[in-house]
Structures are given as C-alpha cells and as structure tokens.
N, C-alpha and C positions, 0 to 999 in steps of 0.2 A: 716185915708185914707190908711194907710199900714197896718193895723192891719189883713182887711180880707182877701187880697190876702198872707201873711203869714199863716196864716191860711188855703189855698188851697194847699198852696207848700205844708208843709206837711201832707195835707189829701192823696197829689197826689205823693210825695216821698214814692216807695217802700222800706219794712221794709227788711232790707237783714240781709244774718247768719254773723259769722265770718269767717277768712282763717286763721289757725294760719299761722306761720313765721313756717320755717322748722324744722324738727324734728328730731335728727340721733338717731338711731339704730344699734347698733352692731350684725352683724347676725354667729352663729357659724356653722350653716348651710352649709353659704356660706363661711365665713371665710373672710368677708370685712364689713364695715359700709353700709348704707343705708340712706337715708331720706327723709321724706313724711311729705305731709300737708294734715291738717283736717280741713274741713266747719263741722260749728257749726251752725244750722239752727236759725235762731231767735226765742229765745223764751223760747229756749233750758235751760232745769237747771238740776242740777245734780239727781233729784229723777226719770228723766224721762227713757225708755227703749226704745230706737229710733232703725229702721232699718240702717244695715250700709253697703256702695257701695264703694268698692275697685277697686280701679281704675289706671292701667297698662298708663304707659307713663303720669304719672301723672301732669307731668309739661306741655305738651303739649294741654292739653287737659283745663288745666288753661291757659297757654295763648294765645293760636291758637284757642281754643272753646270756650274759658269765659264760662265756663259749671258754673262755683259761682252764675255767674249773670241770667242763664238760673233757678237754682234751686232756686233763688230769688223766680224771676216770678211766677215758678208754687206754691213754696208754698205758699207765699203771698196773690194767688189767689184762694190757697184751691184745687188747681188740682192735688196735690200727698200730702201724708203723711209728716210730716217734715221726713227727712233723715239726719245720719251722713255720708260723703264723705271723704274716707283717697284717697289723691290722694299719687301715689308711683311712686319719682322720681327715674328712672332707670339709672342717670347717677350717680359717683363715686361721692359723696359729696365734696373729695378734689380735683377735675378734671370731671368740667363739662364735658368738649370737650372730657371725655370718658364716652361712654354712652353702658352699657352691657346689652344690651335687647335681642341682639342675643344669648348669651349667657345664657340668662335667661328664652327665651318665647318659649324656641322649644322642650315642655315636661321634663323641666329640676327639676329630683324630688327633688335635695335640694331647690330650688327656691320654687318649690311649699312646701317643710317642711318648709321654714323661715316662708311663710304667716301662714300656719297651726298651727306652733310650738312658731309661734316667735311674728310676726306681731299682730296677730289677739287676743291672751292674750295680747297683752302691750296694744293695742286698748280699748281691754275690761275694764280693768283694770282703765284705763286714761280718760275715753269717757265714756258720758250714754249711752250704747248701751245695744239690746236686745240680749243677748249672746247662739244664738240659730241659727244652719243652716237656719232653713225658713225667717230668717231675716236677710242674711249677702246675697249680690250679688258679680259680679266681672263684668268688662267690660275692653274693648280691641278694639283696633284697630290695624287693618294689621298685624304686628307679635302679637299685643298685643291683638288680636281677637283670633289668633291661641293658646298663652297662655289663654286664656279665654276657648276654647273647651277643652284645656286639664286638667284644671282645673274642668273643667264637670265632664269627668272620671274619675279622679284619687281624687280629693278632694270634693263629693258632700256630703260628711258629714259634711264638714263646710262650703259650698255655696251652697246655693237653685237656686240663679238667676243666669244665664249664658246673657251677653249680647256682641254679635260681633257685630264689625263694619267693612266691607271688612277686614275678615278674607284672611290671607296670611297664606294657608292651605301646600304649598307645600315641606317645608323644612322638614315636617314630612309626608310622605306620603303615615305610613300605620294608619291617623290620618281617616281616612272616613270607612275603614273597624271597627277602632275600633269602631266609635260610631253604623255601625250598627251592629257588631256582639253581643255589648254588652247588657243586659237587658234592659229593660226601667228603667232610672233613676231618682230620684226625684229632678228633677231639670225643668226650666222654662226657655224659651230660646229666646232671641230678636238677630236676623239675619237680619243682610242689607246690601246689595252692590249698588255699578254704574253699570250703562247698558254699559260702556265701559271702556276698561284699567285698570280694578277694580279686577282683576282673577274671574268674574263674573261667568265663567262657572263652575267651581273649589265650591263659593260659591252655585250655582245652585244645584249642585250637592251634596252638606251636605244638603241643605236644602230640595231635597227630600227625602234625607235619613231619615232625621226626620220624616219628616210628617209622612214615612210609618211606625214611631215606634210610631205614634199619642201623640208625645210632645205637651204641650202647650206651643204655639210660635208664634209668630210675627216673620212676613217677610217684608221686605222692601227692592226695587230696584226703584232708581232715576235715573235719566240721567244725572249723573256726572260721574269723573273719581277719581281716588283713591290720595284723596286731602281735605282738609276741608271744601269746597264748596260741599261736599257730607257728610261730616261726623258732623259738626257743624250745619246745621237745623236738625238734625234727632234726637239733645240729649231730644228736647223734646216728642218725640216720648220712646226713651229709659224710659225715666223718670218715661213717664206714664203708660207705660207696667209694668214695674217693683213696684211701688208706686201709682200707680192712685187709683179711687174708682173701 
C-alpha cells in the first residue's frame, strides 16, 4: 500500500546540483581573502567541460533569489545546459557585516585581475569547466550589474556572457560613452530593469546604446522597483538567454 505512492515522491522529487560550503581565496590582487560557493549541477563528473556563470553578490543572490533552486528547475527539465555557478561573496570572510562591493564594482581593475588572474584558474582548475571565454558569463545586480558592464569592456577575453539586472550605472558615468565608443565586442548581453525606482532611465539609455551597436541581447522591463520582487522571477529568463537551446 505504500510502495507505490513512494514510488511517485520520487518520480516527482526534483533531481538538484550541489552548493558547496564556502571557499576562501587569497587574492594578491587585492591584497585581502575572499570566498565563494559553487553549484555543481547534478550529474556532474569530473570528465565533463560544463559552462561557468560568475556571479557578483554572490550570497544574495543564494539567499534572497534561491537562484540553486531556480537552476534545479531548468535543468532538470532540460531548459538550459547543466551549468557550473561560483557565486562571489563580496563581504570580508572574517567580517560579514563588511561587505566591499563598493569598493569592488565601480570599474575597479584589481578586482577585475583577481577574477581574470586569480578566480577563474583556481575555478578551472577545481571544477569541470570548459576553460574558454565563450563559455564563462558574469551577472550582477545594481552595483553588481555595473561591475558586470565593466567587465564587458575591460575583460571580454575571459567572459563572453554579460548579464545586468537594474544596473546602478551612475557612480561611473563615463560607463555609456564607453560602451558606445567602443567597437563591437564579442560579448552577449541580458539587460533588465523596473518601470520605476530602478534608475530605469539610466538603464533605458545603455540599452539603446546597444541596440545601435546591434549586440545580441535581451531586454527586459517589469513593473517593479529596484528589489527582489524584480530581480528573483527574471533568473529564469537570465538563465535561458545565457544557457537555453
């Protein structure tokens, strides 16, 4: 009598990756530790060469998004590739309650050599991944969407995927001239904001810059405000731009 509805729970229990537990890093870059966690998608073994998506406020984005529990979903159901996910917590590993993102996301070029220099070989190295720009992304939210465009510029030799989420463009503000003075780069670009409170117009504004340099890109604007109720149903949009068929 219990056999078969056991039998349903796990037809109908999704098969999900791993998270590790945190990871420090010593960055000489910056001249402080660091540490981040990896989703490991199910299934995953060491012979395989998996895409890998780096991801700015790393902590937040696990517990405010459950973005683990979103890449479940999709890949369980075959709607994106498996993916490896180093999320990067940007607070001081011995002092949470300091959190140096400011100091990190606003074009700051050691920050981008740790990922370049530092990160992204220890990654490779530890992780099946496929160790090739066209398969490594970045994403960001509000400042860490702004780190994610300047990472477009200055690092698109080791990230192909650019993905903003209400980018907080203003603390660099000659961040719109550069993308359009600059050539067309090989990079691929997921852009979303709120229709209010979000610096909407600020994003409005990169994102025709773009278009007129004919990026391939996904835009998205929902009628929330610069909060998770805008940024948490949109990972599965992120997901699948970046990873879908």
């Amino acid at each position: 009598m219990t056999l078969l509805p056991l039998i349903w729970l796990f037809a109908l229990t999704p098969v999900g990756g791993e998270l590790s537990g945190n990871i420090l890093i010593s960055s000489d870059a910056l001249g402080y530790d660091l540490q981040y966690r990896v989703y490991l998608p199910a299934g995953a073994d060491s012979t395989d060469a998996l895409p890998a998506l780096y991801v700015f406020d790393g902590q937040w984005y696990i517990d405010e998004g459950r973005m683990h529990e979103t890449l479940d979903s999709l890949i369980e159901r075959s709607r994106i590739e498996p993916v490896i996910v180093v999320f990067v917590d940007n607070r001081a590993p011995e002092n949470l309650r300091l959190n140096r993102r400011n100091g990190q996301f606003f074009c700051n070029p050691r920050y981008i050599r740790f990922f370049t220099d530092e990160l992204v070989p220890a990654v490779d190295a530890a992780w099946p991944t496929r160790a090739a720009a066209d398969a490594r992304s970045v994403l960001g939210l509000s400042f860490g969407g702004l780190a994610a465009a300047c990472f477009g510029l200055h690092a698109h030799d080791t990230f192909s995927g650019i993905a903003m989420q209400s980018p907080a463009m203003h603390p660099v503000p000659s961040m719109w001239d550069a993308w359009a003075d600059s050539s067309r780069l090989p990079v691929r670009i997921f852009l979303s904001s709120g229709d209010y409170n979000d610096n909407e117009a600020r994003t409005r504004r990169l994102r025709d810059i773009l278009s007129k340099k004919r990026y391939e890109m996904q835009y998205v604007e929902v009628p929330f405000a610069h909060n998770w109720m805008n940024w948490r149903p949109l990972l599965d949009d992120v997901l699948l731009f970046l990873y879908g068929d």
